[in-house]
TINU-61556 format. One record per residue (C-alpha): residue in one letter; x, y, z. Coordinates in steps of 0.1 Angstrom, whole numbers, plus 5000, padded with zeros to 4 digits. Example, Ala and Ser with C-alpha at 12.3 -4.5 7.8 and 13.67 -1.06 7.14 Angstrom:
<nodes>
A512349555078/S513749895071/
</nodes>
This chain:
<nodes>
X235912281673/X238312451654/X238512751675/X239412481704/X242512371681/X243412721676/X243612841709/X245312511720/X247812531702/X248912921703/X247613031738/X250712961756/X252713211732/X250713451744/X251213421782/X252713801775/X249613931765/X250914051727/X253513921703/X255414101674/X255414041637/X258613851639/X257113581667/X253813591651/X255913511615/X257513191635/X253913111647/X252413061617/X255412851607/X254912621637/X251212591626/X252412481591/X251612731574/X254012851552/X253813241544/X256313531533/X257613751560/X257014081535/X253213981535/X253013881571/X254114231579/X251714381553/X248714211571/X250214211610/X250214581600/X246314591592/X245214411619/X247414591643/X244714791657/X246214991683/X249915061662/X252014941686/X253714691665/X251714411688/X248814221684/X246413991710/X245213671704/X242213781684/X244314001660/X246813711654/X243813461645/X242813731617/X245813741606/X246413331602/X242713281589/X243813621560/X246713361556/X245313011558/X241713081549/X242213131512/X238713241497/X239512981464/X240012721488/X236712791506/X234712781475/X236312441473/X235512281502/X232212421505/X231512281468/X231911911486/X231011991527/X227611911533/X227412171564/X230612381552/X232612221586/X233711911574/X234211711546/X233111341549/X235511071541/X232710991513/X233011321502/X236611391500/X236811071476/X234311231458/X236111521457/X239611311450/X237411111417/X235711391401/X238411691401/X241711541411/X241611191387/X243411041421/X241710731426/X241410501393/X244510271416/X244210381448/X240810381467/X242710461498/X243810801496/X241110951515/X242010791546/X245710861538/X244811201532/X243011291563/X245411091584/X248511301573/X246811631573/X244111681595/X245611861627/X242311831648/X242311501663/X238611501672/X238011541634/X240411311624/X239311001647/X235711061628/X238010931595/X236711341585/X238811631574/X238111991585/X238912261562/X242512341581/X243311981574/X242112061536/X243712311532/X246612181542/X245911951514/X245912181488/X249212371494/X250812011502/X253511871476/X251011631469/X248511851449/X251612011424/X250812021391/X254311801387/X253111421387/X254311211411/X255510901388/X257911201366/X259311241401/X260910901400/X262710691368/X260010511353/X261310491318/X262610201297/X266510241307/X267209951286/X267510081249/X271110201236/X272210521248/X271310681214/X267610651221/X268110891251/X268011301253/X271311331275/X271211701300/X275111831287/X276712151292/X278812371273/X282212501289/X281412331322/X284712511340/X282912851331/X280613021355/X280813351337/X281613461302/X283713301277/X286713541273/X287713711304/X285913531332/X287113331363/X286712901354/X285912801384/X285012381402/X281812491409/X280812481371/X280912111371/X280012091408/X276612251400/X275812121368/X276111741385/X273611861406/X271111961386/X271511621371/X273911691339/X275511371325/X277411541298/X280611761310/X283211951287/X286612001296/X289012221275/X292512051280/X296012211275/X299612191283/X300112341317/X303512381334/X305312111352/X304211871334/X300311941346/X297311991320/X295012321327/X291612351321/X290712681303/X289012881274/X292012811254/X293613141238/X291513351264/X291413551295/X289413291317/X291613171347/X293312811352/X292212511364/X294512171371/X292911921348/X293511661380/X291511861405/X288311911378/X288811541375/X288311511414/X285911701418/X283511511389/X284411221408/X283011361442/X280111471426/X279411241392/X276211031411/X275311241439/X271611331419/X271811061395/X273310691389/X273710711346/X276810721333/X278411041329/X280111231297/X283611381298/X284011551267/X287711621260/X288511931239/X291611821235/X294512061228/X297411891251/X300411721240/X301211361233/X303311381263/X300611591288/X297711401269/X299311091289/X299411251322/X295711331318/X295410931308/X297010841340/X294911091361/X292010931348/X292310561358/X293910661391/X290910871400/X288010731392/X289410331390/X286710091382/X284410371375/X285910461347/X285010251313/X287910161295/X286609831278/X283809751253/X281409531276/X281009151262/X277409201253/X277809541236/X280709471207/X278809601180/X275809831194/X275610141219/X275110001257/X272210121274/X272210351302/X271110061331/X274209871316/X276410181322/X275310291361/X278010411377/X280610431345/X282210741335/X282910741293/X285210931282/X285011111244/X287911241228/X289711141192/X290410811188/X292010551164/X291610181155/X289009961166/X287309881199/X288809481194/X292209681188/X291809801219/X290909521237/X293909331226/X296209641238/X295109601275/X297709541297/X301009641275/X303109941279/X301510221256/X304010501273/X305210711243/X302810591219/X301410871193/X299310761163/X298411061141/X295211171122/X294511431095/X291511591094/X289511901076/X288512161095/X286212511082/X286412791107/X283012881103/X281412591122/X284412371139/X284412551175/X288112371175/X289512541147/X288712881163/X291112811191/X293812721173/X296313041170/X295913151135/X292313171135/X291613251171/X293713601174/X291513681135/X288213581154/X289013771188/X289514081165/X286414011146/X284314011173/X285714371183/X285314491146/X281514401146/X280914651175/X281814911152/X281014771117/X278614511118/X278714131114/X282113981094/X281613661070/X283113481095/X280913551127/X278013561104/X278413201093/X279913191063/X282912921055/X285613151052/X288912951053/X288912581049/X292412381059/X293712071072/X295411971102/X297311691121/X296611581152/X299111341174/X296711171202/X298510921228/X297410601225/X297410561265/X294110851262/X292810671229/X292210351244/X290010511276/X287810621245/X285110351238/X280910401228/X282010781224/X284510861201/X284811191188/X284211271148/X283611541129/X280411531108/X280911571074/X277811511062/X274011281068/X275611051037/X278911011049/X277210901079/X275310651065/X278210501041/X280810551068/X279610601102/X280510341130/X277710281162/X280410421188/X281210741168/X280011081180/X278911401162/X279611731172/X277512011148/X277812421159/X274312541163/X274312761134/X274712451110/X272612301130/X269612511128/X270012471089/X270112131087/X266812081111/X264912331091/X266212251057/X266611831061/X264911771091/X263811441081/X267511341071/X268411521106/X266411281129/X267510971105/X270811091117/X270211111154/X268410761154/X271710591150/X274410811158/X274411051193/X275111391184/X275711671199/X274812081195/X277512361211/X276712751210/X278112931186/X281713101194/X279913471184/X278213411221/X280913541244/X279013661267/X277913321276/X274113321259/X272513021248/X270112921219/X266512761222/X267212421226/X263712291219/X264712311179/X267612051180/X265311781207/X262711791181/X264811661156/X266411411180/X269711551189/X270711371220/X273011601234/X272411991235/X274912171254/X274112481269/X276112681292/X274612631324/X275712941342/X273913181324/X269713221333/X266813251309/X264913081285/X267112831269/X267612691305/X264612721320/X263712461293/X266512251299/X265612201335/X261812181328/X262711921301/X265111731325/X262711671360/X261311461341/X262711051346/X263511141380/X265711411371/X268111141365/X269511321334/X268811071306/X265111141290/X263610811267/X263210981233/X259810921216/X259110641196/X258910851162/X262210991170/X263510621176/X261710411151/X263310361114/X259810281101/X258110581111/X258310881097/X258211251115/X258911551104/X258511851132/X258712101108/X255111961098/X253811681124/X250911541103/X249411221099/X249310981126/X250311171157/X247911181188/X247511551196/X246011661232/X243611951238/X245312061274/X242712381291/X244412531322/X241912791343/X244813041357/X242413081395/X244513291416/X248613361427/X250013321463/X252013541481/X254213681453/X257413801464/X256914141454/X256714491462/X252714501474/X251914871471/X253214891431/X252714541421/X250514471387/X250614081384/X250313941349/X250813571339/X252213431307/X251213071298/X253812941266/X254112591254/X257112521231/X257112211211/X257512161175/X256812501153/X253012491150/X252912421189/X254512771202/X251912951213/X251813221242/X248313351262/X248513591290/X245913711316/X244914041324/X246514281345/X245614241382/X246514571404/X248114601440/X247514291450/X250914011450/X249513851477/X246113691464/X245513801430/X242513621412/X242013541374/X239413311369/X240613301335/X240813001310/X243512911285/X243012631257/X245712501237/X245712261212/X248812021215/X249911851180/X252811661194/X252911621232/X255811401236/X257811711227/X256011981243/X257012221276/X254712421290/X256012761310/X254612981336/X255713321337/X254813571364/X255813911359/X255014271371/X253414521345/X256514801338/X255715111313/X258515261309/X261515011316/X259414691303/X257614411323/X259714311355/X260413931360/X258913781392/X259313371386/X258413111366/X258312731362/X258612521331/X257712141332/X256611861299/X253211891289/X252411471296/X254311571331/X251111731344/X248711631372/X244811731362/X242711911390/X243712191413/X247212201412/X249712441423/X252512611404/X255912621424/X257412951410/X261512991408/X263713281407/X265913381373/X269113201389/X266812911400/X266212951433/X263012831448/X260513121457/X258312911484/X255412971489/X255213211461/X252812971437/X250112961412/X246712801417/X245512671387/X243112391375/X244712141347/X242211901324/X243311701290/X242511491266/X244211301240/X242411291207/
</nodes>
């Protein structure tokens, strides 16, 4: 039966007698089954038994079943087949019940299941599946370890926008490092893709009236604040519908702070929230009440009812001033005035040659005041995020107002959450705050952010063009809620009557004991004859929940290695908790070579056999490369 189907449906491409690797490549392709051109050569070659660089029909069907024939697969199906042919609708729901958890709401799959994968029709009228049409199964989008409901916003959109972890960048306009690189559209282009609802624009007088965009007091190139402001408007609900961010780093003049005012409302119109909404006065609006709005955050003065009254007069030439402290040490602002910025640029050059300053190492070195003029035209577009500087968690508390903003470097930061956590997350439950790098990190590197989400900080900017760690958490933290960018904060980091601290999660927390069996890899996109596949499982989390495992070292062999090996971990507070896949390639002289990875939240995955999609360093998907693995739980 299934070498009828076979032969039906290749014969006629071999009217010719042989094919070549490329045609027998788009074969398997039009069979569905999706393979790496580097390993289809590898095996074309093996079964090539003449060397003539073609095969027959008989050579190409040992090279789909080397493909498509998986031998962890097989032991599946033949766990469940009665006669090792088919699989029984009876038995695939078995099958679905006992190792997949799929049908506690939906005794239907089965049939589903067999109708959309079973290519043999004689099989499929039977309501049986073969194993081609299992195994099609397997390596479908439906058995990824990423749940279907994550895939989709299911969370409570309804609570004030403080309750929410918020994706944000850092720099947006940069695409490189922070000195001498190019600022370029596609910064904020890209990061509205990936579902970021929290852009920073660095504003300053251009000529001709017009404001630039730019790492102020730099060598990073120019952008027209009015084109930046176009493009977010292209581009600001393309992958999500929540209200987006602009944070202003604002360094223009009265006069230019205007122009950017009037660039504003023309562009983005009704979009654009310039009023306190009638049911919000005296609370932070919720992210359902805000689809579609773009807030701005910049200084501000007076009241949101002040600025209600003002709507509709003639603010042209308005200035109101403020005076405020400022400590280079930890005000990313202050840095980029002149006096302190051409004493840091030197710095920086210094510490190659003599070691860390006081300055760069984080010490307050200079404190001073200054005066800032802000149009009133640009205040008034400023409403649930206004810009302050924290001072500290009891000036909060005393002085704080619901629509005022925090923004905290991460070095003070990291202090704070390890030395006042519990004060830190008090902080965060009222008042959105947000974490920038460091100005030391000019080369465009970013800091974990899993410390600063544990004690509630809703918006951890991180500079998006730069790959690693700190982002592959950010976007294995933010698939989550449909990728929508907003991310329901859990209930301790939320709740004024309970009490969390992450620096030691006891009491009444409800830890999981997650077990992932590591089976085998897929088609790894590496070099076969050198490759020595090794794979690192890591959970980040609070403290006590980092953890890494790794397997052993499996030799020449990226296209089917097999572990069989089984990895415990012991989860104390879930809610919080990532867990990464690393795949790398055993290096002794020049260290361990990076293959791919993928990073998802721990309560995001589906139990059973599951597959790991793997991605590049710069994010790119590596399909079909993949992990098999087997995922169980349970919460204690």
């Amino acid at each position: 039966m299934e070498m009828r189907w076979f032969l039906s449906k290749i014969q006629d491409e071999f009217r010719g007698g042989k094919i070549t690797v490329e045609n027998a490549h788009k074969l398997l392709e039009k069979l569905d089954i999706p393979c790496n051109f580097e390993h289809v050569k590898h095996i074309f070659k093996e079964n090539d038994r003449q060397k003539q660089g073609k095969i027959t029909i008989e050579e190409f069907r040992a090279v789909y079943r080397s493909i498509a024939h998986r031998e962890e697969i097989i032991e599946i199906f033949n766990t469940y087949s009665e006669n090792r042919k088919i699989l029984s609708e009876k038995s695939l729901t078995e099958f679905l019940t006992r190792e997949q958890y799929e049908l506690e709401e939906n005794d239907s799959l089965s049939t589903e299941i067999i109708q959309k994968y079973e290519p043999i029709d004689e099989v499929k009228n039977k309501g049986q599946i073969s194993f081609e049409g299992f195994s099609r199964y397997m390596f479908s989008p439906d058995c990824l370890v990423f749940k279907e409901k994550c895939r989709t916003v299911y969370q409570d959109m309804n609570q004030p926008l403080n309750d929410y972890f918020i994706s944000s960048s850092h720099n947006t306009y940069l695409i490189s490092d922070q000195l001498v690189g190019p600022s370029d559209i596609w910064g904020y282009v890209s990061a509205l893709v990936k579902g970021c609802r929290c852009l920073e624009i660095d504003c300053w007088d251009g000529a001709q009236n017009e404001p630039v965009v730019y790492h102020g007091y730099t060598l990073t190139s120019k952008l027209l604040f009015k084109t930046v402001i176009q493009a977010i408007h292209k581009y600001a609900f393309l992958t999500s519908e929540y209200p987006v961010v602009l944070s202003l780093e604002n360094h223009c003049s009265p006069g230019q702070q205007e122009v950017m005012a009037d660039i504003l409302q023309s562009t983005f119109g009704d979009f654009l929230l310039s009023d306190m909404l009638d049911e919000f006065p005296d609370r932070l609006p919720s992210p359902e009440a805000l689809k579609f709005k773009i807030l701005v955050k910049n200084k501000k003065i007076g009241t949101l009812l002040e600025t209600r009254q003002r709507q509709g007069t003639n603010k042209e030439g308005q200035v109101l001033e403020v005076e405020e402290d400022v400590y280079e040490d930890d005000d990313e602002e202050s840095l980029k005035e002149p006096e302190t910025r051409d004493i840091f640029l030197s710095r920086i050059q210094q510490e190659k040659e003599t070691g860390p300053s006081k300055l760069t190492a984080g010490a307050a070195v200079k404190k001073k005041s200054r005066k800032l003029k802000i149009a009133l035209a640009l205040s008034d577009l400023v409403i649930y995020t206004k810009a302050e500087k924290f001072r500290s968690f009891q000036y909060s508390r005393l002085y704080q107002q619901f629509n005022e903003n925090n923004s905290i470097g991460e070095s003070r930061a990291r202090k704070l959450s390890k030395l006042r956590a519990l004060e830190f997350i008090f902080h965060t439950r009222a008042f959105i705050t947000r974490i920038y790098p460091k100005l030391t990190r000019a080369d465009s590197s970013n800091f974990d952010p899993q410390e600063f989400w544990n004690v509630g900080c809703q918006m951890v900017a991180l500079n998006f063009q730069t790959p690693g760690l700190p982002m592959d958490l950010q976007n294995g933290k933010f698939l989550d809620n449909g990728g929508s960018g907003y991310l329901l904060k859990p209930d301790f980091l939320r709740d004024t009557t309970l009490s969390f601290n992450p620096n030691k999660p006891e009491g009444d927390g409800h830890p999981i004991t997650l077990t992932v069996r590591l089976i085998s890899g897929i088609q790894l996109p590496i070099n076969l004859s050198s490759s020595n596949i090794l794979v690192i499982i890591e959970v980040y989390g609070v403290p006590n929940d980092h953890v890494k495992q790794q397997t052993r070292v499996v030799k020449k062999n990226s296209f089917s290695p097999r572990w069989n090996e089984t990895f415990t971990f012991i989860i104390q507070v879930p809610e919080l908790a990532l867990i990464r896949f690393v795949v790398e390639n055993q290096g002794f002289i020049a260290g361990n070579e990076f293959i791919g990875q993928y990073t998802l939240p721990v309560l995001c995955m589906n139990k059973g056999y599951r597959r790991v999609p793997l991605f590049s360093k710069a994010g790119a998907n590596l399909e079909p490369s993949s992990l098999f693995i087997y995922v169980w739980y349970i919460r204690e």
